[in-house]
FIDO-272489 format. One line per field, with one value per residue (C-alpha): z, x, y; residue number from 1. Coordinates in Angstrom, 1 decimal, m for minus. Example, Ala and Ser with C-alpha at 12.3 -4.5 7.8 and 13.67 -1.06 7.14 Angstrom:
BEGIN
z = (7.8|7.1)
x = (12.3|13.7)
y = (m4.5|m1.1)
k = (1|2)
END
This chain:
BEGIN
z = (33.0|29.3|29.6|30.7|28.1|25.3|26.6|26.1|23.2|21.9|23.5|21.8|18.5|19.0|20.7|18.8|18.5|20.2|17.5|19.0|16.0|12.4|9.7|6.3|5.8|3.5|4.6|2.8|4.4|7.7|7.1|6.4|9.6|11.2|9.7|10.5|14.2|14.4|12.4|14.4|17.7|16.5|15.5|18.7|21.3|22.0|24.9|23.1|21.1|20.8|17.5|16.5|12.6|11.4|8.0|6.6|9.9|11.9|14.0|11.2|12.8|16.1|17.8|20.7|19.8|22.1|26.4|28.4|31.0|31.3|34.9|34.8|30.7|29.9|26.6|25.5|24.7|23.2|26.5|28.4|28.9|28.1|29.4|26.1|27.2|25.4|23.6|26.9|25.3|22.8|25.3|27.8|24.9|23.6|27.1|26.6|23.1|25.0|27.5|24.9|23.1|26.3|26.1|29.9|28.4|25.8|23.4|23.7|27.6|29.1|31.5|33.8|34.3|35.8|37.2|37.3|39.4|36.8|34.8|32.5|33.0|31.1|27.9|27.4|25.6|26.3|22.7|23.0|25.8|23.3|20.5|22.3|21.5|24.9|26.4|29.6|29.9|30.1|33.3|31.7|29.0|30.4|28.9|32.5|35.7|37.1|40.8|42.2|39.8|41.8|45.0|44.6|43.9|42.8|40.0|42.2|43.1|39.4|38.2|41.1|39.9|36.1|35.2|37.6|35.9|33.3|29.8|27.5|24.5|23.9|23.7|20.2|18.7|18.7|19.2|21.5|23.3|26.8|29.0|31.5|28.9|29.4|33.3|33.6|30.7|33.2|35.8|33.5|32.5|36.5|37.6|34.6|34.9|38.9|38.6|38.3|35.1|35.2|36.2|33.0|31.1|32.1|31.8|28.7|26.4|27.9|28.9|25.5|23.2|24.9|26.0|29.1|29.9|30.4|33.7|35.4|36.2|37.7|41.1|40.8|38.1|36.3|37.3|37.2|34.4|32.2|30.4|32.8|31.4|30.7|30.0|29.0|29.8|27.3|25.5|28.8|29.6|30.3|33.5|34.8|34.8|37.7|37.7|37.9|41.2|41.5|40.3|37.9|34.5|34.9|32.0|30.0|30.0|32.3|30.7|30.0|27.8|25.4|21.9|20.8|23.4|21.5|18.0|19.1|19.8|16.3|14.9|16.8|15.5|11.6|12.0|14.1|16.4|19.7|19.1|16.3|13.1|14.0|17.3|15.0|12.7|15.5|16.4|13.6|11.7|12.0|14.1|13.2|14.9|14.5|11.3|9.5|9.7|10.2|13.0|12.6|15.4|16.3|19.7|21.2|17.9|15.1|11.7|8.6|5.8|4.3|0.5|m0.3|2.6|5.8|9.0|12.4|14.9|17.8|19.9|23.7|25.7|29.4|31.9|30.4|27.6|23.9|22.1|18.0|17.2|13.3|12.1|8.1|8.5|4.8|4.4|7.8|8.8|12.0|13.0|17.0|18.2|22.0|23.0|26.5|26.3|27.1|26.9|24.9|21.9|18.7|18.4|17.8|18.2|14.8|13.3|13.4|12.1|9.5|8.2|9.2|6.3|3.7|4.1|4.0|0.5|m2.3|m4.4|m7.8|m10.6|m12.9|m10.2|m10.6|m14.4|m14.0|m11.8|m13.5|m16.9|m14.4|m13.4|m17.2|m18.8|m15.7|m16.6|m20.2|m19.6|m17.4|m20.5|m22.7|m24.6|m24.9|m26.4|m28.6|m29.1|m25.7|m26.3|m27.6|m29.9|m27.4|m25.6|m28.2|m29.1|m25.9|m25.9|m28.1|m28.6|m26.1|m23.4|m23.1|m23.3|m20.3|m18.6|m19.2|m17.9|m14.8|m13.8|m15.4|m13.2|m10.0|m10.5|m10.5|m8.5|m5.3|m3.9|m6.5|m4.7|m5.9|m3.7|m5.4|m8.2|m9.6|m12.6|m14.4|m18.0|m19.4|m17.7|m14.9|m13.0|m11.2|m9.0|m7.8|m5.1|m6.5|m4.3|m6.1|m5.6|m2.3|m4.2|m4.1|m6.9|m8.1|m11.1|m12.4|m15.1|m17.0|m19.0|m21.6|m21.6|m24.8|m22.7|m24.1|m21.7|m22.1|m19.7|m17.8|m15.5|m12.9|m10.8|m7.2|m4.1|m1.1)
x = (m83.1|m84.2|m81.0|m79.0|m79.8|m79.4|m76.0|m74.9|m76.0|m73.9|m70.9|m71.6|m71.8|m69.6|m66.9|m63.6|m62.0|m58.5|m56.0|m52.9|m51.5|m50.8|m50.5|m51.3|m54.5|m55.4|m56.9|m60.3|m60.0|m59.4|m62.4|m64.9|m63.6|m64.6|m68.0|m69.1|m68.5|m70.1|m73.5|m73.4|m73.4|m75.9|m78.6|m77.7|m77.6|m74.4|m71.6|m68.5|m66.7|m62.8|m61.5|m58.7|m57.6|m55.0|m53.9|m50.7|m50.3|m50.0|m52.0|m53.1|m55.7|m56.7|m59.2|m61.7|m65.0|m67.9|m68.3|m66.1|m67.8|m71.2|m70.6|m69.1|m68.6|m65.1|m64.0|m63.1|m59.7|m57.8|m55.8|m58.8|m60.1|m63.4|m64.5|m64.6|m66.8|m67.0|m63.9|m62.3|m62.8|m60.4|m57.9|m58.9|m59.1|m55.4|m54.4|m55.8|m54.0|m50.4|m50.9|m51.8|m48.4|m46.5|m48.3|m49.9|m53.3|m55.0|m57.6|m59.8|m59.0|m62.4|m63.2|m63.7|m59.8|m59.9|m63.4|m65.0|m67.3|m69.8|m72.5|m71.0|m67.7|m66.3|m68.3|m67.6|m63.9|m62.4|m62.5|m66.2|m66.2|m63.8|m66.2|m69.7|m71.0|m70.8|m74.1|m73.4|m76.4|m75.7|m75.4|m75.8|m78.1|m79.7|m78.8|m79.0|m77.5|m79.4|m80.4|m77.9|m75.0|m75.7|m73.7|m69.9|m70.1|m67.3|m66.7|m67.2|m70.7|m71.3|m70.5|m72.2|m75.3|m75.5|m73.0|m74.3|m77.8|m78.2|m77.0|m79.2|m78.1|m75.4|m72.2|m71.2|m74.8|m75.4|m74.5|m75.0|m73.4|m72.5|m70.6|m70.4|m68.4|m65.7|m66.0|m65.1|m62.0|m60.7|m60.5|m58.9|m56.4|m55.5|m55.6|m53.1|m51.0|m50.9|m51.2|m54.8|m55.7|m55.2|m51.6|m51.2|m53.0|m50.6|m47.6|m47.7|m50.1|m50.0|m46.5|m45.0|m47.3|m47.0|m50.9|m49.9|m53.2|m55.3|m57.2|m59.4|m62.8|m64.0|m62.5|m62.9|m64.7|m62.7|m61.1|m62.4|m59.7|m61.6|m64.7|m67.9|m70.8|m74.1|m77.3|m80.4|m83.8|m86.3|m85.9|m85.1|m81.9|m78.7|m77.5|m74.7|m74.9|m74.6|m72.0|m71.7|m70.6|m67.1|m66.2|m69.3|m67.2|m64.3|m62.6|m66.0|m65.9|m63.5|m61.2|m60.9|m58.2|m57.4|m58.7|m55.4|m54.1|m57.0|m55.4|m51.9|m53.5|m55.1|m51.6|m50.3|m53.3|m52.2|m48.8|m49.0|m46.6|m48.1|m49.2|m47.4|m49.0|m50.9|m52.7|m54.1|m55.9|m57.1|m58.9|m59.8|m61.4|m64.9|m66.6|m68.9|m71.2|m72.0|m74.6|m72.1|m73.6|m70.9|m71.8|m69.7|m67.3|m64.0|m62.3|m63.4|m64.1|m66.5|m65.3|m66.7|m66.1|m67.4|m67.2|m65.1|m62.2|m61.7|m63.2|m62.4|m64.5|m66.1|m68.5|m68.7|m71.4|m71.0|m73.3|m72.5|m70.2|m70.0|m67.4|m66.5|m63.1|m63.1|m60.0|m59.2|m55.9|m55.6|m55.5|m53.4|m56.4|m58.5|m61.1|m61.7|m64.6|m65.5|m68.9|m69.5|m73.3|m75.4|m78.1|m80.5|m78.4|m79.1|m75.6|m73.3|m70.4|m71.2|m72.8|m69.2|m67.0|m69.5|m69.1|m65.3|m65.0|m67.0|m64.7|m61.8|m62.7|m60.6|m61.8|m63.1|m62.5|m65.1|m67.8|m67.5|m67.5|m70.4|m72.4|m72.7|m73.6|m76.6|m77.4|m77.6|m79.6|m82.1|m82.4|m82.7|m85.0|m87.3|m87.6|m88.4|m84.7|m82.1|m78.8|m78.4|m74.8|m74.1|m76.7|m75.9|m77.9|m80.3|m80.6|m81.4|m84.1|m85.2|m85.9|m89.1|m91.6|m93.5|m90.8|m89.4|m93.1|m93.2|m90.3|m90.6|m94.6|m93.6|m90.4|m90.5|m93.2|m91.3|m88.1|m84.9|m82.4|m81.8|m79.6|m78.3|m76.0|m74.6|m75.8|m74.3|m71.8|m70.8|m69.8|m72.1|m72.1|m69.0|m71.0|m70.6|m73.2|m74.3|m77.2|m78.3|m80.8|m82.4|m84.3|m86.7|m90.1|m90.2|m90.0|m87.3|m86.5|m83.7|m81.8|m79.9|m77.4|m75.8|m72.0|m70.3|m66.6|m66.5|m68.4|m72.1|m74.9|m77.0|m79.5|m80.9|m84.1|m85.8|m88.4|m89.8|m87.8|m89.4)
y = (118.1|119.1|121.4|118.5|116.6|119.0|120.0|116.0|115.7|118.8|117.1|114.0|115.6|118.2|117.3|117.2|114.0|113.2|111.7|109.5|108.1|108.4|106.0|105.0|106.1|108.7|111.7|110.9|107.9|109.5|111.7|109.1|107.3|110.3|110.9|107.7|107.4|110.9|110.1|107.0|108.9|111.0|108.6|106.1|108.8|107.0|108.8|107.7|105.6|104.7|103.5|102.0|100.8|98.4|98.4|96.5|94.9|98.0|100.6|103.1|105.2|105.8|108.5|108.9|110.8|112.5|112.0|109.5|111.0|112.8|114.2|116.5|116.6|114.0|113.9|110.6|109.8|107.0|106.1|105.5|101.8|100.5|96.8|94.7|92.1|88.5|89.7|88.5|85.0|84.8|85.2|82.7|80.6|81.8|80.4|77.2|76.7|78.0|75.2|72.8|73.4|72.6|69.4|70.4|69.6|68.5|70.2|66.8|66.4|65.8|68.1|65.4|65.8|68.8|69.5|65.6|66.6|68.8|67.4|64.8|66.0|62.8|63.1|66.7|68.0|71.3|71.6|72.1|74.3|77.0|76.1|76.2|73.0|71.5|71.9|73.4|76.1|79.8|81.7|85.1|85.6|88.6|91.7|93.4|92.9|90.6|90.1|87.8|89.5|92.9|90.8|88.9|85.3|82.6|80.9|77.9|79.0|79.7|76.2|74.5|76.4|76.4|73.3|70.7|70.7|68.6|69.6|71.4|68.8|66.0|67.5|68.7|68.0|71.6|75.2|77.5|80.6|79.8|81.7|79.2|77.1|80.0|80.2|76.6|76.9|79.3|77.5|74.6|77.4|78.0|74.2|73.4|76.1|76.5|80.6|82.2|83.1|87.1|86.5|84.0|86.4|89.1|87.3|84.8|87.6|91.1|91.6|89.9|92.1|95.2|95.8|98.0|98.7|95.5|95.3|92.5|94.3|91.4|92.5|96.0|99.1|100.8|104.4|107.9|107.6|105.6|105.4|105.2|102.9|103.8|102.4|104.0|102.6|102.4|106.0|107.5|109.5|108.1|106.9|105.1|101.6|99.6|97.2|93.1|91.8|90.7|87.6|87.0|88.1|85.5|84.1|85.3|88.6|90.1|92.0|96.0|97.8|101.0|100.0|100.8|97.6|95.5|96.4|95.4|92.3|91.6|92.5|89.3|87.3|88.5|87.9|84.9|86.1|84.4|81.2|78.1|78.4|74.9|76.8|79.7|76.9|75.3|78.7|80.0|77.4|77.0|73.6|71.3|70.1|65.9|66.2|68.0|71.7|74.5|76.6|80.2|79.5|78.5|78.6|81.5|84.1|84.0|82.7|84.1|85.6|89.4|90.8|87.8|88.3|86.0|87.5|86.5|88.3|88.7|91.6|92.0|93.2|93.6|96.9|99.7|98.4|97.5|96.1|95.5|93.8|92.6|90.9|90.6|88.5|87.0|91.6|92.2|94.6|94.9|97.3|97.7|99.9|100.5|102.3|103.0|101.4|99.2|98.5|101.2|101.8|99.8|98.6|101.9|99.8|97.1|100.1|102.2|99.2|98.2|101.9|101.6|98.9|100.0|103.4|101.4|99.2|100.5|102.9|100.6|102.7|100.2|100.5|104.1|104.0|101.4|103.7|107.3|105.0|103.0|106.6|108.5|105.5|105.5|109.1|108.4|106.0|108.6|110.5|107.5|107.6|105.2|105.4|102.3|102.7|101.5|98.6|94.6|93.7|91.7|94.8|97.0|94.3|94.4|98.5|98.5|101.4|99.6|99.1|102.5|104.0|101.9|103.3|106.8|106.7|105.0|106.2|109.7|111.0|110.2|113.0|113.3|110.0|111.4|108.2|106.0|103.3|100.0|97.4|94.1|92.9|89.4|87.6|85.2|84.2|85.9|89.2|91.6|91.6|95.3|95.8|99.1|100.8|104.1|106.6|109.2|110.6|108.7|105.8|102.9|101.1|98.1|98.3|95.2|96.1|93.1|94.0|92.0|92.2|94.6|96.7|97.0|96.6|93.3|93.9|97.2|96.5|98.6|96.5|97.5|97.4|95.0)
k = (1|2|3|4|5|6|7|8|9|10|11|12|13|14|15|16|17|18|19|20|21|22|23|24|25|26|27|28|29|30|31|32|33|34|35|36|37|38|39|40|41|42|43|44|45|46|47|48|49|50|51|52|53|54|55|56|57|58|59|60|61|62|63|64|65|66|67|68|69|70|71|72|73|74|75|76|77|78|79|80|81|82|83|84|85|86|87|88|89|90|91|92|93|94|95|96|97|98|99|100|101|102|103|104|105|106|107|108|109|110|111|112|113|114|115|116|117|118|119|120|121|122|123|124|125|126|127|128|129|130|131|132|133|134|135|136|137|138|139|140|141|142|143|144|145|146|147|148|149|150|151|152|153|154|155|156|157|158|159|160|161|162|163|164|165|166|167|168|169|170|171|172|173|174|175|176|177|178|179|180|181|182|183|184|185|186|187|188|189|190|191|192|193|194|195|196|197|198|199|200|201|202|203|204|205|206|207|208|209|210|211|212|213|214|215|216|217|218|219|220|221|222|223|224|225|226|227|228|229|230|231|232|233|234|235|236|237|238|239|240|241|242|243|244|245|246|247|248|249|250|251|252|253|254|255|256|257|258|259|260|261|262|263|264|265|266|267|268|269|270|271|272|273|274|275|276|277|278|279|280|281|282|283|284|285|286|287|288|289|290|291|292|293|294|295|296|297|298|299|300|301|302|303|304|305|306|307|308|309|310|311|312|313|314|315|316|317|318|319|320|321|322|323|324|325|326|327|328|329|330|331|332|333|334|335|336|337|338|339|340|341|342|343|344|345|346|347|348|349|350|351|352|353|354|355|356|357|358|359|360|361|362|363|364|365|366|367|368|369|370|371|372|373|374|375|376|377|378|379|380|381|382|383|384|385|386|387|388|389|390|391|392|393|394|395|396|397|398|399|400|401|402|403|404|405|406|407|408|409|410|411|412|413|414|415|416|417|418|419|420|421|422|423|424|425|426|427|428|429|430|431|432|433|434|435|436|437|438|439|440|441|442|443|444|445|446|447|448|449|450|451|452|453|454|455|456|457|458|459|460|461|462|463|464|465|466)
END
């Protein structure tokens, strides 16, 4: 088993990745891509991961890395599908908005006109089923397959046992995540349009954007083909996870494709290709709930906003399965990440785009300037020197006998910076504003660094990290 083990953990860190297209992206660029998914492999014990980047409103970057497949060893590659989860929701609620625009319902429809028999069906809009502020309590909140999802069940039997209870708040008084809000949209989506939802799927999204390889899981696994799932229990070995019972995922989480399908997708959500311009607003602007407070949702994605730029988002999480899709539309960018676990890995899938986007940021030529001078006065200031050239007069004040005796006994015995990162930056006061984390001696310090425009430094302060 020990031999077993080691010999995935090769593959997973070993295994050379499988490019299918080229783009825009620089080669540093590419290369940092790279690196991250593999440290993030690495440290997660993750099998795989399948990535794919827009930029400039097309597919700039796509590659598989590590084990599709453990037994026998798989490489992963970008054809192969992976289930993406709650992602599934933004299309079940894209179905809902193409409906609305043929006038065959209504966004504030109760849901009593389609299902009037679930709890408080005439209080409760559609538009708070997409926004999850309806009440209805969650059917799956486990993050395992749990006992009665190891059999088939209905969508029927779902409703009758999770939305006929009472509500667990008065409709649009609160937030929270409900897939059972998304089971009963789907059946509104195959009541209104008289075809069941796949089909509509397939025909009003797939087909027009080209995403060849969608596939409903919730009537079948995916192929030998594809991606298997995993799980790992505790910090046990990994094994193939079992999988949800049919009809348990619908119109919640049902859905698996290629991460390069997913991408084509965000590039219709930047360009506004699908839906009217009026649709798009609707989904991508964030509720509020009746006191006023802004919850981080729209209709069916995540609204927010990250290092100043517009971020529509959402994960997914089903057995065996993980799922990042991050949208910058206001930059025509996307980042789309698959992992084939779950659960027992802290996340490899947020992990990889979050290091996908901090590779992709531009290169600042004034951060850079701004951090080799941090990094030469903090070493000045180890040895108790300063140069006052580079100081405003308020500085240089500042900088007595006293205060750089103070620096140099305190920070001088600690060595020589061995990470010195830039960890925050505004404007205030006619000034930039820098902060930086420093690593040395096995120590962590802050720096804060205040610039007037003429360049001279008004402030420089090291304090202790938390």
């Amino acid at each position: 088993m020990r031999k077993i083990i080691l010999a995935v953990i090769c593959t997973i860190v070993l295994a050379a990745p499988t490019a299918l297209a080229q783009g825009t992206l620089s080669a540093a660029q590419k290369a940092k891509i790279d690196d991250a998914v593999a440290a993030v492999l690495a440290s997660t014990g993750a099998p795989s991961a399948s990535v794919a980047v827009v930029w400039d409103g097309a597919i700039a970057y796509e590659r598989a890395y590590g084990s599709a497949r453990l037994a026998p060893p798989t490489p992963a590659t970008p054809l192969m599908r992976y289930s993406i989860g709650s992602v599934s929701k933004q299309f079940t609620a894209t179905a809902i908005l193409l409906l609305a625009e043929e006038k065959r319902l209504s966004l504030d429809d109760k849901v009593s006109r389609w299902l009037p028999d679930l709890t408080r069906a005439d209080e409760v809009s559609i538009r708070q089923l997409l926004s999850m502020t309806a009440g209805y309590q969650d059917y799956y909140p486990q993050d395992y397959v749990f006992t009665a999802m190891r059999g088939p069940a209905t969508s029927r039997t779902i409703l009758d046992t999770w939305a006929r209870k009472p509500l667990d708040f008065e409709p649009g008084t609160k937030w929270q995540y409900s897939n059972t809000n998304y089971v009963i949209a789907g059946l509104i989506v195959e009541r209104a349009s008289g075809v069941p939802l796949f089909e509509f799927l397939q025909k009003r999204i797939f087909t027009p954007l080209g995403m060849t390889s969608a596939k409903d899981i919730d009537v079948g696994p995916l192929g030998s083909g594809d991606a298997a799932g995993y799980i790992r229990n505790a910090l046990g070995p990994l094994r193939l996870t079992p999988k949800e019972g049919s009809g348990w995922l619908f119109a919640a989480g049902q859905l698996a494709m290629t991460a390069h399908d997913l991408a084509l997708w965000d590039i219709s959500m930047i360009k506004q290709t699908l839906l009217q311009p009026s649709s798009y607003r609707e989904m991508q602007t964030e509720v509020r709930v009746t006191n006023g407070v802004a919850v981080g949702y729209g209709l069916g994605v995540r609204v927010g906003s990250a290092g100043g730029r517009r971020e529509i988002s959402h994960g997914g999480a089903v057995s065996g399965y993980l799922t990042s899709n991050v949208v910058y539309p206001d930059d025509r960018a996307a980042i789309v990440v698959f992992s084939n676990i779950y659960p027992g890995a802290a996340s490899p899938e947020g992990a990889i785009a979050q290091r996908i986007a901090a590779a992709l940021k531009p290169v600042d030529p004034d951060a850079t300037k701004a951090l080799e001078l941090a990094k030469s006065m903090f070493v000045g200031l180890q040895k108790g020197t300063i140069d006052r050239s580079l100081l405003s007069a308020n500085a240089s004040d500042y900088f007595t006998a006293e205060v750089l005796s103070d620096f140099a006994s305190s920070l001088g015995p600690l060595g020589a910076p061995t990470e010195f990162v830039q960890t925050a930056t505004n404007l205030r006061g006619g000034m930039t504003f820098r902060g930086f984390r420093v690593k040395c001696g096995g120590r962590v310090v802050e720096v804060t660094m205040r610039v007037l425009p003429d360049g001279r430094i008004e402030q420089y302060l090291v304090e202790r990290a938390e």
